[in-house]
BAVO-105490 format. One record per residue (C-alpha): residue number from 1; residue in one letter; chain; x, y, z. Coordinates in pm, 1 decimal. Example, Ala and Ser with C-alpha at 12.3 -4.5 7.8 and 13.67 -1.06 7.14 Angstrom:
<rs>
<1; a; A; <1230.0; -450.0; 780.0>>
<2; s; A; <1367.0; -106.0; 714.0>>
</rs>
This chain:
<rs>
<1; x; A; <-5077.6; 861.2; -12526.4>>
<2; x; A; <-5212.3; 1061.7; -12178.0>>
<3; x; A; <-5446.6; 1296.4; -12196.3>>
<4; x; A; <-5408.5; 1617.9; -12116.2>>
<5; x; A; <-5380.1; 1706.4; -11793.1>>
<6; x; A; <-5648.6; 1982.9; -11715.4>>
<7; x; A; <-5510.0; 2303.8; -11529.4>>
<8; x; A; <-5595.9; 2432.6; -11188.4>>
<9; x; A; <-5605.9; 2798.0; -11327.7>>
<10; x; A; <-5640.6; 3005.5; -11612.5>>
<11; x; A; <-5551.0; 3372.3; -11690.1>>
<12; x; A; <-5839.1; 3607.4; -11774.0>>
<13; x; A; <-5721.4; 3590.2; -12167.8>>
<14; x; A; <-5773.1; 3223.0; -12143.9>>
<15; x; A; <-6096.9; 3252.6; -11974.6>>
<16; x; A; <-6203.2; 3495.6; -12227.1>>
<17; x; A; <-6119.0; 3219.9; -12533.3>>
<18; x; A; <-6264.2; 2941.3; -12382.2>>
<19; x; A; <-6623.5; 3113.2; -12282.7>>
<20; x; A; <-6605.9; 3382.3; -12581.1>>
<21; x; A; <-6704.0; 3636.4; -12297.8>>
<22; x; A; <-6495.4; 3944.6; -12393.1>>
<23; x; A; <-6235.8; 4067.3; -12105.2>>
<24; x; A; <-6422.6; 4369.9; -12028.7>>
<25; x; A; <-6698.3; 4185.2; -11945.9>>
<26; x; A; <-6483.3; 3930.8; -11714.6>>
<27; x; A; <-6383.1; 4272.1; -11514.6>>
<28; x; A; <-6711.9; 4410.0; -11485.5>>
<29; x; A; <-6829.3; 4076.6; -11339.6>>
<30; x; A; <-6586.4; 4091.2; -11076.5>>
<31; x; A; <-6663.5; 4435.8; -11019.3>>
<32; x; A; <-7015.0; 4301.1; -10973.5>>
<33; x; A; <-6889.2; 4122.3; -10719.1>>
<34; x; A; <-7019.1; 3796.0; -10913.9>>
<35; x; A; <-6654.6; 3672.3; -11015.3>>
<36; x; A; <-6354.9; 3709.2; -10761.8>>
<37; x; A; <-6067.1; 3544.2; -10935.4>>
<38; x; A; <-5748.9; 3528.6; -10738.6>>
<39; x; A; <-5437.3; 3761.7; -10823.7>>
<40; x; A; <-5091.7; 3583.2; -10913.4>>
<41; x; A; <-4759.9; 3742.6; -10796.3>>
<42; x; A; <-4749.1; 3952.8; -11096.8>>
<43; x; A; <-5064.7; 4137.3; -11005.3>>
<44; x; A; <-5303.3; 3947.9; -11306.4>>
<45; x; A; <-5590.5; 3760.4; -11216.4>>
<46; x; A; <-5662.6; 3382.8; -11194.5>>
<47; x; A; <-5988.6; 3212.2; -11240.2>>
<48; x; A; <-6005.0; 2874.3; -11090.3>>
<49; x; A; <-6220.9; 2565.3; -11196.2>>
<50; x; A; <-6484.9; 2721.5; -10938.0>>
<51; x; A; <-6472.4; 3022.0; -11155.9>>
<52; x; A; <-6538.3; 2818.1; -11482.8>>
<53; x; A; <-6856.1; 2647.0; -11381.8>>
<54; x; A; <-6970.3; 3040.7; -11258.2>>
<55; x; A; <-6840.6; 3140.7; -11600.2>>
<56; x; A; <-7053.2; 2821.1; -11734.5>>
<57; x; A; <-7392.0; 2940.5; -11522.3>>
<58; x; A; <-7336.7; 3330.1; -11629.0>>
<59; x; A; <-7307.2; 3254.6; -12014.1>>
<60; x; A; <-7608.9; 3011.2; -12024.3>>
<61; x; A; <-7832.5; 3252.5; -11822.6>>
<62; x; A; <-7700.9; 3597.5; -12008.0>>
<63; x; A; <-7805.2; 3387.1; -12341.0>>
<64; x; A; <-8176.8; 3322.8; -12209.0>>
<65; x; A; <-8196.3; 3740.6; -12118.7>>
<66; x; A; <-8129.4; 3733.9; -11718.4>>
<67; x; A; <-8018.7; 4037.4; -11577.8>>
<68; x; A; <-7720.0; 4059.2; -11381.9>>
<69; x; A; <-7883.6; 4116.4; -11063.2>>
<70; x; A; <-8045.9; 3762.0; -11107.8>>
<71; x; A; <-7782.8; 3581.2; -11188.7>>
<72; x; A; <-7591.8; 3709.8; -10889.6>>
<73; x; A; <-7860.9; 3649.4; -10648.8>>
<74; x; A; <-7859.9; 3308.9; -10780.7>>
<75; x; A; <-7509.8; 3224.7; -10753.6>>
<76; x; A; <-7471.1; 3368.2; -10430.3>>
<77; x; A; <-7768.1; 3122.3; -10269.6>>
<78; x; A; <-7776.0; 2826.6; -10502.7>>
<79; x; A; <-8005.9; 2546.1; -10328.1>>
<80; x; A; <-8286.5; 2310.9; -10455.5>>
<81; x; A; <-8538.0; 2635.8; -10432.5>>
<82; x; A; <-8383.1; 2878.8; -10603.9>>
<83; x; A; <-8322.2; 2637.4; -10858.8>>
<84; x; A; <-8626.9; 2587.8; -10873.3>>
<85; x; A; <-8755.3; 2935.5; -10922.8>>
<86; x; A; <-8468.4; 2964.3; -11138.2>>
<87; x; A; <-8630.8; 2698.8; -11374.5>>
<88; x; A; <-8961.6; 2895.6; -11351.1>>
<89; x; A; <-8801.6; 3222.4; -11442.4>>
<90; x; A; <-8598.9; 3027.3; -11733.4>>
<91; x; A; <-8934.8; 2891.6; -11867.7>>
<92; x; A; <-9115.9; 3229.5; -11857.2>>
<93; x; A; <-8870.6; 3425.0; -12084.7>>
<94; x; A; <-8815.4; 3101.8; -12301.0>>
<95; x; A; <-9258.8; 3139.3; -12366.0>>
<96; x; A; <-9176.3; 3494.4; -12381.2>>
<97; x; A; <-8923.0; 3428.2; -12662.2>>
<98; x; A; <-9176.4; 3194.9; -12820.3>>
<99; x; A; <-9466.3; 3452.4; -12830.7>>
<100; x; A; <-9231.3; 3712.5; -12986.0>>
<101; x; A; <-9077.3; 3527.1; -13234.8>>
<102; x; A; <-9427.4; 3361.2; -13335.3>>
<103; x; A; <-9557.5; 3705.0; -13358.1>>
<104; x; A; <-9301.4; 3823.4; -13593.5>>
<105; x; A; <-9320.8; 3520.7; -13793.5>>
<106; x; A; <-9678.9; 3608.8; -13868.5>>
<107; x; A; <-9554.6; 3949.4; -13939.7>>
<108; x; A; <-9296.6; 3873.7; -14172.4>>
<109; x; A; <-9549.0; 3620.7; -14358.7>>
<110; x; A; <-9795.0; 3891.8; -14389.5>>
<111; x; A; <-9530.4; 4090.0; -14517.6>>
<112; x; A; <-9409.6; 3794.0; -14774.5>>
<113; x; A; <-9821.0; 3805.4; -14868.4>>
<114; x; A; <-9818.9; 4153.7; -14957.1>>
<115; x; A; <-9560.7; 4171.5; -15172.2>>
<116; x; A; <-9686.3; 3861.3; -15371.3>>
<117; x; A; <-10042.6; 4048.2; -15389.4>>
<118; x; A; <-9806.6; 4397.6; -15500.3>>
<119; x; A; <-9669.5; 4176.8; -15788.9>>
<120; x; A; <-9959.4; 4077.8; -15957.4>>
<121; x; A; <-10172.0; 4384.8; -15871.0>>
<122; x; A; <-10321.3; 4580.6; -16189.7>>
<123; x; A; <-10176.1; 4886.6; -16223.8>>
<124; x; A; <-10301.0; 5223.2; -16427.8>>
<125; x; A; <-10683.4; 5151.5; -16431.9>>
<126; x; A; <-10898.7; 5335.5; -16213.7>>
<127; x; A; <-11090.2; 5058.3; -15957.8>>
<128; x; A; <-11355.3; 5091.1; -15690.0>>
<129; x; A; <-11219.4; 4863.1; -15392.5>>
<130; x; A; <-11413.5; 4843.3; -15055.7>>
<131; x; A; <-11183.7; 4884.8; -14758.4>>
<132; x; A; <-11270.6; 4786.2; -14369.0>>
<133; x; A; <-11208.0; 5060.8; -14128.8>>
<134; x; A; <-10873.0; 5149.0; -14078.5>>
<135; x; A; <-10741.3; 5300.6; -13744.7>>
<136; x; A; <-10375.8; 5523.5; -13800.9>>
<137; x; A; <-10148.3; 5719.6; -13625.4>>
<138; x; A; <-10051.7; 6041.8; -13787.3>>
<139; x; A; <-9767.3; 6283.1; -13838.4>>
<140; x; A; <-9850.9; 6624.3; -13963.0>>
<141; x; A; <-9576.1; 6852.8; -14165.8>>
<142; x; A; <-9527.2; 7017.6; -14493.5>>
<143; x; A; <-9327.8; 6739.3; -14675.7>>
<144; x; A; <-9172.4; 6852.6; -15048.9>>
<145; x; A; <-8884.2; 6552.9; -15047.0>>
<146; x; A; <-8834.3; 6224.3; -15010.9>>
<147; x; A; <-8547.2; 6239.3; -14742.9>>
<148; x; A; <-8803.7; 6439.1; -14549.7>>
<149; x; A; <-9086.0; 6160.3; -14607.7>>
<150; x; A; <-8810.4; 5907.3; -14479.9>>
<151; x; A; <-8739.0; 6113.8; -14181.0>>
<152; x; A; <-9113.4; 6154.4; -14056.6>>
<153; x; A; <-9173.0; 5807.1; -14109.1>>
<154; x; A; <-8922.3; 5706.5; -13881.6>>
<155; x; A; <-8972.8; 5989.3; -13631.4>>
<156; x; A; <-9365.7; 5830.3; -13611.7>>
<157; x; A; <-9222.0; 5476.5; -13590.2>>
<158; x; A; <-8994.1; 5594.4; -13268.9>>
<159; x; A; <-9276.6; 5798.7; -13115.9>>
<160; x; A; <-9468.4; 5487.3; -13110.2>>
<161; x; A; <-9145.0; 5225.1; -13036.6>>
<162; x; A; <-9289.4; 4930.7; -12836.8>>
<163; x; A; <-9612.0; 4958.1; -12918.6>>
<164; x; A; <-9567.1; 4908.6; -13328.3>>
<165; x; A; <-9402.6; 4602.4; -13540.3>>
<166; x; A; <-9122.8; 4628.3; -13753.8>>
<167; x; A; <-9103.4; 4933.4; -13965.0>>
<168; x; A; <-9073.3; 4707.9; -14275.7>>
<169; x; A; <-9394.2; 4545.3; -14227.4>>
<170; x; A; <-9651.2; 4864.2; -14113.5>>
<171; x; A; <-9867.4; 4990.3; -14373.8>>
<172; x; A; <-9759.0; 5345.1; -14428.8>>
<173; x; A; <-9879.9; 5623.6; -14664.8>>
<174; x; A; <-9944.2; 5998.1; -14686.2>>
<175; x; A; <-10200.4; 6254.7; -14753.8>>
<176; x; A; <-10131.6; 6519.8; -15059.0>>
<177; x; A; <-10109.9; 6882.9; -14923.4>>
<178; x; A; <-10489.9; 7026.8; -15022.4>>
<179; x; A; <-10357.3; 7351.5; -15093.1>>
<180; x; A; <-10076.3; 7256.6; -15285.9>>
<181; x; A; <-10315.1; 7056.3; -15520.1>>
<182; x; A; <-10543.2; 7334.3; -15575.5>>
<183; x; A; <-10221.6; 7521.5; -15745.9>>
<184; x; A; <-10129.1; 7232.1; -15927.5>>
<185; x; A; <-9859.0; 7045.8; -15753.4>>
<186; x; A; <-9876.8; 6665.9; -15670.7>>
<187; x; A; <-9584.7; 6702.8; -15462.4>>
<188; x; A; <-9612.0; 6817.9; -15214.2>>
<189; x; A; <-9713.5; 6620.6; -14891.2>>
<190; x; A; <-9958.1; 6747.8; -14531.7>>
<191; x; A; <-9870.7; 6429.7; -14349.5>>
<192; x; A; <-9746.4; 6080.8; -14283.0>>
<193; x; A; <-9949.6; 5804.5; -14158.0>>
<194; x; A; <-9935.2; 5416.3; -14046.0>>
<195; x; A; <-10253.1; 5215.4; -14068.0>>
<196; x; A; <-10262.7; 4981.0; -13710.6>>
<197; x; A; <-10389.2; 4653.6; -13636.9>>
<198; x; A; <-10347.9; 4664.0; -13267.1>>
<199; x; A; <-10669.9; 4809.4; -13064.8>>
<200; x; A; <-10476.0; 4847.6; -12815.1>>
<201; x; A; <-10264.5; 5172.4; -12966.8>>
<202; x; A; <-10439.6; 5486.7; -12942.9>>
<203; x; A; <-10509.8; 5628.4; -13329.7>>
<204; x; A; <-10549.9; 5983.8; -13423.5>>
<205; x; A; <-10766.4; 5938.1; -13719.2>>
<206; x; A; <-10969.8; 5656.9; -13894.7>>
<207; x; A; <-11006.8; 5597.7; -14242.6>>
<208; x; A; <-11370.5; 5493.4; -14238.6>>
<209; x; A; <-11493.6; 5148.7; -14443.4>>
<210; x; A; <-11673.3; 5219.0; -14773.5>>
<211; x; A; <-11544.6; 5267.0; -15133.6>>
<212; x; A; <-11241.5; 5395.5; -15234.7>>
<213; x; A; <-11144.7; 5509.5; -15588.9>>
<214; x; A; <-10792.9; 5355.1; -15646.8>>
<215; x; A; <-10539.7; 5395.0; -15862.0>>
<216; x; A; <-10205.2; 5220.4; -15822.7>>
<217; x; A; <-9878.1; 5295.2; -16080.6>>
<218; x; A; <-9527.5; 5109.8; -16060.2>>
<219; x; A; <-9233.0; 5306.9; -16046.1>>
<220; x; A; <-9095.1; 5703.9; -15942.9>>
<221; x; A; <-9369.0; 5926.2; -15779.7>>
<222; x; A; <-9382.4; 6144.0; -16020.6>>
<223; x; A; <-9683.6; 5978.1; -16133.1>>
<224; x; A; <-9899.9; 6112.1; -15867.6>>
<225; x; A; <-10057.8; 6380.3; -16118.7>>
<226; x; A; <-10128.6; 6156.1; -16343.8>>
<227; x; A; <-10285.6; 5920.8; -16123.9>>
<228; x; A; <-10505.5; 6206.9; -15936.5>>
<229; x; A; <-10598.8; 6331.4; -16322.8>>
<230; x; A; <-10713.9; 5971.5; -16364.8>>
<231; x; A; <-10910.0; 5944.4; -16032.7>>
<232; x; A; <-11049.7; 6318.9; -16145.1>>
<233; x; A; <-11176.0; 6202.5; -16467.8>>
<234; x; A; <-11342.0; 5882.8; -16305.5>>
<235; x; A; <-11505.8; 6095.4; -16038.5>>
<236; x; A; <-11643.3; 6377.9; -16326.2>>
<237; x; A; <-11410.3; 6675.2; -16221.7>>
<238; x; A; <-11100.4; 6902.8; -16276.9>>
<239; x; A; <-10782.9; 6962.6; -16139.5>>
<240; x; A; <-10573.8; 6690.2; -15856.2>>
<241; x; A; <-10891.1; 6619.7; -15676.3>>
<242; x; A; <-10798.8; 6895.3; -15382.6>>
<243; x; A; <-11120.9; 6871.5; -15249.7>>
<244; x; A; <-11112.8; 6505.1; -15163.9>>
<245; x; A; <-10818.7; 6448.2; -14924.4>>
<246; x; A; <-10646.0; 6183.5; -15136.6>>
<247; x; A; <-10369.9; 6020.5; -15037.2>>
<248; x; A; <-10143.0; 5726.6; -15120.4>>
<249; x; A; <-10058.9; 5379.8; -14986.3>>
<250; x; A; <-9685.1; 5284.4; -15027.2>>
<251; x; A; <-9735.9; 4930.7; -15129.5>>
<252; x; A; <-9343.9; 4855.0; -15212.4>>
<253; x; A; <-9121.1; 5096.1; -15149.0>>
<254; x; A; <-8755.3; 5178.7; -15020.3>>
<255; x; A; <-8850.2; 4958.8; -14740.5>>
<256; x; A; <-8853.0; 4661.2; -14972.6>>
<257; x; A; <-8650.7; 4755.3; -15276.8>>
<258; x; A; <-8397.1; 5033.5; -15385.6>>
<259; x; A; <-8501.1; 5027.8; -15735.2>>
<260; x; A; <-8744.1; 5311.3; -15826.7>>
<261; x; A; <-8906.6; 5048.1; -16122.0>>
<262; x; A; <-8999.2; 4863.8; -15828.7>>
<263; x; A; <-9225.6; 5099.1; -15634.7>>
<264; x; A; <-9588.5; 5025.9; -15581.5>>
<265; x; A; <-9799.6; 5350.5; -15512.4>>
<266; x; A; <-10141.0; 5319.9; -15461.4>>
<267; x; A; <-10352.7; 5671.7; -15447.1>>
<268; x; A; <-10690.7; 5658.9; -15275.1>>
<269; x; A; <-10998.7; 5884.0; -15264.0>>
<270; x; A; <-11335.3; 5776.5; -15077.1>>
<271; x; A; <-11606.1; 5769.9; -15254.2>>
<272; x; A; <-11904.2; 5631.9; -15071.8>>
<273; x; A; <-11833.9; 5574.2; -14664.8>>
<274; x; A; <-12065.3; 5283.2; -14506.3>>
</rs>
């Protein structure tokens, strides 16, 4: 049996099968100036074979993250040397690729890590834990819900945007409102924070190293009173512990899991700084 024969032209619908490049993106090449397929009688345009190996070029480079501009400069002076440089730009965004997806590899293993530490962490005792210095970046605002906890977490992830990983793998908490513990509410929240790795990122606060009095509870956060009574019995006093800035470490939380039995809340107040 022949083979068969392979056409001399194809219609943009055709094109836009064969490449699974959508049409609009076939006109705005050609608006580029990039693509100039040829018009039949009936007005609709024809890509030839010179077109397909164009179309062949623009989907290989598009996938590696080369701007339009590029790839038209390319195409319209293809030679050995800009090839070449071609090869060299190809190369740097493929290490660029690399680096980022190593990087969030080690992010989402950390991330694996500390929700195999949450699961076997000892919850409703009172501990004394050293922590290392901790640098954060801070959002301040009288917080009574959790849709409005949600919202100022994100609002601090977006102010931040480049310069921060993936929401889901930060280390976020939030400090209890001082005066709302001295009348007996647990809450009721002063700010939103995210504890950062990166030197590079300016903080607004630290948490200096020392000993912290911890005290972590699974499930709803309506156990923060009870875990600030805890830390205020361990520490000799009365009341939520107002007059200690505590605040709590979301260990799991709607980040990782919808289910409220799930939760991982760990509530902090320094007791000795180094």
């Amino acid at each position: 049996m022949d083979s068969p024969r392979i056409k001399d032209s194809y219609t943009i619908s055709e094109v836009s099968r064969l490449f699974g490049i959508g049409i609009d993106s076939l006109r705005y090449y050609e608006r580029l100036g990039i693509l100039a397929p040829a018009r039949a009688a009936n007005g609709y345009r024809i890509y030839s074979l010179s077109d397909m190996y164009k179309l062949a070029c623009i989907k290989e480079l598009r996938n590696l993250g080369l701007g339009m501009d590029a790839i038209g400069a390319y195409l319209d002076r293809q030679d050995l040397e800009s090839t070449e440089r071609l090869i060299a730009d190809e190369t740097r965004l493929i290490e660029q690729q690399i680096a980022s997806l190593t990087e969030r590899k080690a992010a989402l293993a950390e991330r694996q890590a500390r929700l195999d530490a949450a699961r076997d962490a000892v919850t409703g005792e009172v501990t004394v834990e050293h922590m290392p210095l901790r640098r954060c970046v801070q959002l301040s605002g009288r917080l009574e819900r959790d849709e409005e906890m949600d919202l100022f977490i994100s609002r601090l992830h977006r102010r931040y945007d480049e310069q921060l990983p993936l929401l889901g793998t930060m280390t976020v908490g939030a400090f209890f409102d001082r005066d709302a513990l001295a009348a007996g509410r647990a809450d009721v929240f002063g700010s939103v924070f995210f504890v950062i790795d990166d030197a590079q990122v300016p903080c607004d606060f630290e948490l200096p190293a020392g000993r912290y009095l911890t005290y972590r509870y699974r499930g709803p956060y309506a156990q923060d009173a009870v875990a600030l009574q805890r830390l205020a019995e361990a520490r000799g006093t009365d009341g939520l512990c107002a007059d200690a800035s505590p605040f709590e470490i979301y260990e799991i939380d709607n980040r990782d899991t919808v289910r409220e039995d799930e939760f991982l809340t760990r509530v902090e107040i320094l007791q000795a700084a180094e």
